[in-house]
VMD Tcl script that builds the backbone (N, CA, C; Angstrom):
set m [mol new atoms 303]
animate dup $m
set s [atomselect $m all]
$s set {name element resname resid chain x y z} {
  {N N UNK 1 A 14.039 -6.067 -5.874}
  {CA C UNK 1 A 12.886 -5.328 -5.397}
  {C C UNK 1 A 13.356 -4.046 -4.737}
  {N N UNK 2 A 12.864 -3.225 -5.072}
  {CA C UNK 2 A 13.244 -1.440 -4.788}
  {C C UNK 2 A 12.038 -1.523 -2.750}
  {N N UNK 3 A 12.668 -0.634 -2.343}
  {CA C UNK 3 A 11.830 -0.392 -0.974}
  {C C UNK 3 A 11.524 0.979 -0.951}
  {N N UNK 4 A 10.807 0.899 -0.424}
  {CA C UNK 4 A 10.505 2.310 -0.095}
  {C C UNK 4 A 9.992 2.561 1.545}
  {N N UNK 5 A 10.439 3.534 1.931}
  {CA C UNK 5 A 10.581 3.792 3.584}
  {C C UNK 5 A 9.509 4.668 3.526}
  {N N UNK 6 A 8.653 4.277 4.247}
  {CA C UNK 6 A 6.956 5.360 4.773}
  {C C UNK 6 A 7.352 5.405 5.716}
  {N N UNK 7 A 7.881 6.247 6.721}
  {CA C UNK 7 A 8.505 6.855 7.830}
  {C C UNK 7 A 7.409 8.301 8.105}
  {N N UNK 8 A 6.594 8.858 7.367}
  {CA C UNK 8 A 5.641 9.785 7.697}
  {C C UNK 8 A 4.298 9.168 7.636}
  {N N UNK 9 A 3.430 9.954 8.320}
  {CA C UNK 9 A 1.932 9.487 8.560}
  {C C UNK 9 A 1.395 9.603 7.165}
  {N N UNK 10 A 0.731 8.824 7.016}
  {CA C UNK 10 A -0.382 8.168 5.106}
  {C C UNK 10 A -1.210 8.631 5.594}
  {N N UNK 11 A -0.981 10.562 5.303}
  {CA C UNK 11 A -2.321 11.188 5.724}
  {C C UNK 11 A -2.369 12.286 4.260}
  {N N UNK 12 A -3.715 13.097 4.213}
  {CA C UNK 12 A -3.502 13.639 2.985}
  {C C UNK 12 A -2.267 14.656 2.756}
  {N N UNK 13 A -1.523 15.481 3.926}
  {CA C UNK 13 A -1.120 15.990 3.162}
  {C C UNK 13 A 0.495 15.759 3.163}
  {N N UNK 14 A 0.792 14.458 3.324}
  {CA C UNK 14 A 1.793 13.483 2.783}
  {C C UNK 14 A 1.799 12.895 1.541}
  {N N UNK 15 A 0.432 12.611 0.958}
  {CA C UNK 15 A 0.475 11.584 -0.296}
  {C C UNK 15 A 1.043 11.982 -1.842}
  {N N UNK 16 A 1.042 13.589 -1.517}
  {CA C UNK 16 A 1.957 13.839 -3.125}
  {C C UNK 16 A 3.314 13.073 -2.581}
  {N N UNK 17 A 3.817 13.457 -1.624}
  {CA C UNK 17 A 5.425 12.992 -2.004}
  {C C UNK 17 A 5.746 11.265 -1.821}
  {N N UNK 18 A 4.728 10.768 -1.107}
  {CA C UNK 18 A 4.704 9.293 -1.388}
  {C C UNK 18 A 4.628 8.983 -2.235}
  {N N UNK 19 A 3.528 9.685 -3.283}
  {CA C UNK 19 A 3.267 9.102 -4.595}
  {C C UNK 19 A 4.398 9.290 -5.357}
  {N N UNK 20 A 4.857 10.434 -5.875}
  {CA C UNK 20 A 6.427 10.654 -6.299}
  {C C UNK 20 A 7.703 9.616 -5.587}
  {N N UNK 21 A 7.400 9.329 -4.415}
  {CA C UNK 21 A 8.476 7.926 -4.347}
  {C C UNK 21 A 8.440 6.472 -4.808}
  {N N UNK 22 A 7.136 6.659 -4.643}
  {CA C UNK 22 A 6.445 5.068 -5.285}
  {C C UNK 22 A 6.831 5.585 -7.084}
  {N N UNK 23 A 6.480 6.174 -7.846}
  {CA C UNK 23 A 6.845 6.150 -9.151}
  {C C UNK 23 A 8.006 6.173 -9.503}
  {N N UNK 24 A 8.571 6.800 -8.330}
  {CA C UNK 24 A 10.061 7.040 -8.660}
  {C C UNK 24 A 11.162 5.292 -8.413}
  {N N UNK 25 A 10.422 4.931 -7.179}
  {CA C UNK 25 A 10.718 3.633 -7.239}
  {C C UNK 25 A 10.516 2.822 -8.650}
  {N N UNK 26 A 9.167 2.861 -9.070}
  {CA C UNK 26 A 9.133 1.654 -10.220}
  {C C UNK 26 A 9.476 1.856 -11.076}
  {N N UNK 27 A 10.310 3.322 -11.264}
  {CA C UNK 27 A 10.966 3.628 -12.880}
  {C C UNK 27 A 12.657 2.523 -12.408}
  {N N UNK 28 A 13.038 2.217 -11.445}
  {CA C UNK 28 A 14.717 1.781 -10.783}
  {C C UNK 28 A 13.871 -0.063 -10.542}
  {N N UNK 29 A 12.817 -0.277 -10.725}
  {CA C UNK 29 A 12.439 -1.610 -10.565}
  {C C UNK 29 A 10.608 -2.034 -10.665}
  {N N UNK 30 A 10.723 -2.834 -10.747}
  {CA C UNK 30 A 9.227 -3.443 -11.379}
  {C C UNK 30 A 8.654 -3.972 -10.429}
  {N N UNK 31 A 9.557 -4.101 -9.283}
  {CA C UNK 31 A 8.898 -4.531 -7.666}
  {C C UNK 31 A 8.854 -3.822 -7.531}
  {N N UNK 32 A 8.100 -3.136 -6.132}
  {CA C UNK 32 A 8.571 -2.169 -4.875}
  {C C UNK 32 A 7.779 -2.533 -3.827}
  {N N UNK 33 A 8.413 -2.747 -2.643}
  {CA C UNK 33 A 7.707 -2.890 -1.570}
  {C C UNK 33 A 7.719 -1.994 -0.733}
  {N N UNK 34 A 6.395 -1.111 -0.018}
  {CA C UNK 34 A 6.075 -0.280 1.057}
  {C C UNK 34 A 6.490 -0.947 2.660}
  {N N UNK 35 A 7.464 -0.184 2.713}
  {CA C UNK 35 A 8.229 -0.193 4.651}
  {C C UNK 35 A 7.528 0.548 5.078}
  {N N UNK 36 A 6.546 0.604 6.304}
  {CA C UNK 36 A 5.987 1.175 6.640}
  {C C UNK 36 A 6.292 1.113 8.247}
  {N N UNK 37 A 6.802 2.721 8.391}
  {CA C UNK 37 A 6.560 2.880 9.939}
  {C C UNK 37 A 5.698 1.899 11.552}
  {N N UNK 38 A 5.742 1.169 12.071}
  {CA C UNK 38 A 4.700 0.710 12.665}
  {C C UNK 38 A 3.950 1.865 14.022}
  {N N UNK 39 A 2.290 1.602 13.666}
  {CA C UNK 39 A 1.689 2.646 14.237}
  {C C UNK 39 A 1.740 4.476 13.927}
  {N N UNK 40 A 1.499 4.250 12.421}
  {CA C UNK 40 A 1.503 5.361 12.069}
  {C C UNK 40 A 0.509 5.898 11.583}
  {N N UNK 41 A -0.103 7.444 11.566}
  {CA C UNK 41 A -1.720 7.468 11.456}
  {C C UNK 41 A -1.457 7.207 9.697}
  {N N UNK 42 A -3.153 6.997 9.465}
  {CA C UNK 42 A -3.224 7.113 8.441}
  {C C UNK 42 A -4.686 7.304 8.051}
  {N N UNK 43 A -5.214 7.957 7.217}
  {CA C UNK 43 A -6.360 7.895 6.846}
  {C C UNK 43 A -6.595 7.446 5.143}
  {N N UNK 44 A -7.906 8.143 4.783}
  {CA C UNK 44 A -8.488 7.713 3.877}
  {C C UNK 44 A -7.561 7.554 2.286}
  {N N UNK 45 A -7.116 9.209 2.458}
  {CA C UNK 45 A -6.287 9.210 1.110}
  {C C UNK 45 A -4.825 8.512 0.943}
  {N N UNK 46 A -4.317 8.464 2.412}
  {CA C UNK 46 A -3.045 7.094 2.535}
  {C C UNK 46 A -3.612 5.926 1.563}
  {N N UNK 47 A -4.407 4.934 2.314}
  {CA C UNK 47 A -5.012 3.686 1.629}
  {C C UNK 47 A -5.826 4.371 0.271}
  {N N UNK 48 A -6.244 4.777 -0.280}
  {CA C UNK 48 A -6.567 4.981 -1.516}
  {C C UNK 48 A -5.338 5.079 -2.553}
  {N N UNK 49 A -4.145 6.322 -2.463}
  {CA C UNK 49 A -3.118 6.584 -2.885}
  {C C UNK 49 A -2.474 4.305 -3.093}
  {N N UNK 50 A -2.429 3.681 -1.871}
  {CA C UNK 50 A -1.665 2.580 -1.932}
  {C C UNK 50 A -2.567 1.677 -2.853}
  {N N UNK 51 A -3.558 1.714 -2.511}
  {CA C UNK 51 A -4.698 0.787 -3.993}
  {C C UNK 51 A -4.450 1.287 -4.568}
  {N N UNK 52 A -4.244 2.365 -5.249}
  {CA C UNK 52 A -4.605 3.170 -6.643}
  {C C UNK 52 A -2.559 2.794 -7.472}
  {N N UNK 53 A -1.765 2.606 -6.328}
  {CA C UNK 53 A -0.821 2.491 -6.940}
  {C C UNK 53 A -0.448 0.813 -7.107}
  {N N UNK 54 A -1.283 -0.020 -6.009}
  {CA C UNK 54 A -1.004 -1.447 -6.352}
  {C C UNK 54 A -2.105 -1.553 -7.704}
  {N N UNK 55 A -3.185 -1.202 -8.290}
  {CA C UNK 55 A -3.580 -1.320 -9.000}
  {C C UNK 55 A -2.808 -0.837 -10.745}
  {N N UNK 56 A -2.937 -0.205 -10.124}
  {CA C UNK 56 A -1.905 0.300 -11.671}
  {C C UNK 56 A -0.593 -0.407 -11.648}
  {N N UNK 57 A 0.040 -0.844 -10.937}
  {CA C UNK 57 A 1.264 -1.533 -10.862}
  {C C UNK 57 A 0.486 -3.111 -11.653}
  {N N UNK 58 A -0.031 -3.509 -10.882}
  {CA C UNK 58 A -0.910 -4.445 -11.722}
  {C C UNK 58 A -1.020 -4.956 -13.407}
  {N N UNK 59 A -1.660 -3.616 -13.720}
  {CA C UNK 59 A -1.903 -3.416 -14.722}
  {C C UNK 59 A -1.017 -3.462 -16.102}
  {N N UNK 60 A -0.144 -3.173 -15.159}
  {CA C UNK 60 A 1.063 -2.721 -15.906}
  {C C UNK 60 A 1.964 -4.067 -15.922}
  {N N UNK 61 A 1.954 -4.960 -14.652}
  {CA C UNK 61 A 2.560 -5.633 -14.613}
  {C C UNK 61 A 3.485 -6.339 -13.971}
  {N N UNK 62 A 3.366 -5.098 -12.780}
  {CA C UNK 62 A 4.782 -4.604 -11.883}
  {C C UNK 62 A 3.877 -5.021 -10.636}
  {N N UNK 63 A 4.816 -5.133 -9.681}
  {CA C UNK 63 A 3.974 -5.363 -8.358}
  {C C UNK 63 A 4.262 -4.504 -7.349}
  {N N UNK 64 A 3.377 -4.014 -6.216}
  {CA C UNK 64 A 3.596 -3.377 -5.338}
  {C C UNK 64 A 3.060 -4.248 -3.919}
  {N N UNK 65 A 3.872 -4.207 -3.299}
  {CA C UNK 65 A 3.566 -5.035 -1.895}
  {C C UNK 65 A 4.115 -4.072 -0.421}
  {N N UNK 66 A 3.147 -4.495 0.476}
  {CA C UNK 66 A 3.600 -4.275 1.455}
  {C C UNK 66 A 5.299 -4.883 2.658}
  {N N UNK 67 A 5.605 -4.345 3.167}
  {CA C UNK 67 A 6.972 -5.360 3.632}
  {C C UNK 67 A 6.495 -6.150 5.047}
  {N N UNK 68 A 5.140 -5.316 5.707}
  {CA C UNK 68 A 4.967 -5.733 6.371}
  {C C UNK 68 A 3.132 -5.572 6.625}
  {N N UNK 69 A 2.303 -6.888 7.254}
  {CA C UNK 69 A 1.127 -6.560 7.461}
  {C C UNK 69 A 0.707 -5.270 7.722}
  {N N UNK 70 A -0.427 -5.182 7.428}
  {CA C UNK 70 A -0.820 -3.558 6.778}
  {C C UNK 70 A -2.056 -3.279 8.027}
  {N N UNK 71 A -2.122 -3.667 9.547}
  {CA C UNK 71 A -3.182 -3.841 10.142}
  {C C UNK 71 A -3.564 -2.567 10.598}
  {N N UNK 72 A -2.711 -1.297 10.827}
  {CA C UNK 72 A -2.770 -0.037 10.925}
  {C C UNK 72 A -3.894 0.289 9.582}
  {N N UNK 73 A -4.117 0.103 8.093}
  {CA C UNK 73 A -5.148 0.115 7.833}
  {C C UNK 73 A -6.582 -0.062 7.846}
  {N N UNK 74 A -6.646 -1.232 8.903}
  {CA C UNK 74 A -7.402 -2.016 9.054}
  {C C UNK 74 A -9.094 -1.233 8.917}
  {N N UNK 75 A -8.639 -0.401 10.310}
  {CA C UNK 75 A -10.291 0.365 10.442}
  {C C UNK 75 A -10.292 1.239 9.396}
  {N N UNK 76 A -9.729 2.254 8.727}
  {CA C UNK 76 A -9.838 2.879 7.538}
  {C C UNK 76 A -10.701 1.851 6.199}
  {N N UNK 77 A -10.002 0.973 6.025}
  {CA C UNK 77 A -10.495 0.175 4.753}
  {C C UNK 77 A -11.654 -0.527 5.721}
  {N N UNK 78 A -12.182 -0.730 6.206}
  {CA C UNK 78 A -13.400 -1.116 6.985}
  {C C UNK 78 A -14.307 -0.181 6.940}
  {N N UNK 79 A -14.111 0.900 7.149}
  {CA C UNK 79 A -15.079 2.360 7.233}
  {C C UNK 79 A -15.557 2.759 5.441}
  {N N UNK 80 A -14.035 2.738 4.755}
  {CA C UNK 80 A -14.414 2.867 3.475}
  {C C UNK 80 A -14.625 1.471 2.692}
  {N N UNK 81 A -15.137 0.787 3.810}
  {CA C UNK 81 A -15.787 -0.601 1.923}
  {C C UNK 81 A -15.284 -1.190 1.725}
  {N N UNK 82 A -13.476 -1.222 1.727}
  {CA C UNK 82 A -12.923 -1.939 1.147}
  {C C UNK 82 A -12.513 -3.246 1.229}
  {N N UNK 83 A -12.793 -3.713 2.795}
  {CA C UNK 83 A -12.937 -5.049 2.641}
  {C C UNK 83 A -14.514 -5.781 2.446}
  {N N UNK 84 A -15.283 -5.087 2.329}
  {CA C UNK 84 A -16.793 -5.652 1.759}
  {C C UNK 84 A -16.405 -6.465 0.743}
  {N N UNK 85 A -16.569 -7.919 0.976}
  {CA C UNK 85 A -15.926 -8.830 -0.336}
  {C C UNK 85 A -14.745 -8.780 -0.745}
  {N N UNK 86 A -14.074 -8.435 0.039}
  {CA C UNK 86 A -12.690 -8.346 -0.067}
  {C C UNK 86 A -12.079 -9.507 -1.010}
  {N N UNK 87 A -11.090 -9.691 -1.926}
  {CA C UNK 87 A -10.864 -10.590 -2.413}
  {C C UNK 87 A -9.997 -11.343 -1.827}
  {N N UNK 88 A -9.587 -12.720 -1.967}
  {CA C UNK 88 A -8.474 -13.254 -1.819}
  {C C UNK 88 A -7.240 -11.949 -1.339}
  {N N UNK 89 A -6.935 -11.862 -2.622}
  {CA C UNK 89 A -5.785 -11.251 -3.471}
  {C C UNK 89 A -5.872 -10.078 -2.339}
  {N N UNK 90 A -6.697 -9.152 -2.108}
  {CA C UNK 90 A -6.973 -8.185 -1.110}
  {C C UNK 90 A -6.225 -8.189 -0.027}
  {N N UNK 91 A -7.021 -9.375 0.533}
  {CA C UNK 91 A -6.746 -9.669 2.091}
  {C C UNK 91 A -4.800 -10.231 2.044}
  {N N UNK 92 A -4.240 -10.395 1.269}
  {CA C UNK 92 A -3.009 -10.955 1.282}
  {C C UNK 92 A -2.124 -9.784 1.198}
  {N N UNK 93 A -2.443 -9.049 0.137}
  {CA C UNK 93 A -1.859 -7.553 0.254}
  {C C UNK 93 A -1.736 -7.026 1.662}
  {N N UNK 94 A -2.891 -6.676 1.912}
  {CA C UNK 94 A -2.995 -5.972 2.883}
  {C C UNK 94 A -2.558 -6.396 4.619}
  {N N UNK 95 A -2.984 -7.990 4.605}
  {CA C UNK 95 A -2.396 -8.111 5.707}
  {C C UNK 95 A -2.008 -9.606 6.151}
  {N N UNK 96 A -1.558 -9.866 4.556}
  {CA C UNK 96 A -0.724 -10.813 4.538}
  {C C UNK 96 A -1.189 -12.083 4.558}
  {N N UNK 97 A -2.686 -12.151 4.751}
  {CA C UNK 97 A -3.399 -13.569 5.007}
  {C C UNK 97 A -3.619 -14.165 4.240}
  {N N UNK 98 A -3.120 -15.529 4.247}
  {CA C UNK 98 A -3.176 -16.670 2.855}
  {C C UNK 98 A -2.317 -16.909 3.366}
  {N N UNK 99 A -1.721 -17.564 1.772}
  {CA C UNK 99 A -0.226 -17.843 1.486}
  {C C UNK 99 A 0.648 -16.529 1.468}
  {N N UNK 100 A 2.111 -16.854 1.708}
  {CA C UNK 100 A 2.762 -15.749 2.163}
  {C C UNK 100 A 2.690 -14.510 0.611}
  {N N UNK 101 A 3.140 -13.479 0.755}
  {CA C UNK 101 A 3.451 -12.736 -0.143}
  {C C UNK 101 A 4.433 -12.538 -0.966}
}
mol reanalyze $m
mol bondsrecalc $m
mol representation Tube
mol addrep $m
């Protein structure tokens, strides 16, 4: 599993070069898990950019996970919807609840 270090705020005008690490990660592995700073801001296009890349990882086949609970998202994906029916699968991503990851 490839890592990747989020050491800057998951704010918009961070997410090109995250996104370029996250791809750049899954071309060196088919895992990758997001290290994420603890208490780091983040807004809307952070958590969109990280769905949009666990989804397509998905898709594809590959997985993308967090390394550590994701609770610094928390009020963001609350404001935008995203836990409205949250799935299983959702809530485990994001902050680890279930069975482990």
């Amino acid at each position: 599993m490839k890592t990747v270090l989020v050491d800057a705020s998951l704010v918009v005008r961070n997410v090109a070069g995250l996104r370029q690490s996250i791809l750049d990660a899954f071309e060196e592995d088919d895992a990758v898990s997001l290290d994420l700073v603890a208490d780091q801001a983040v807004d809307l296009c952070g958590v969109q950019l990280i769905e949009a890349a666990r989804r397509q990882a998905q898709a594809v086949g590959k997985t993308l996970r967090l390394a550590h609970p994701g609770e610094v998202f928390r009020p963001v994906l609350e404001a935008a919807g995203f836990l409205t029916q949250a799935s299983e699968d959702d809530l485990l991503f994001w902050f680890h609840e279930g069975s482990v990851q």
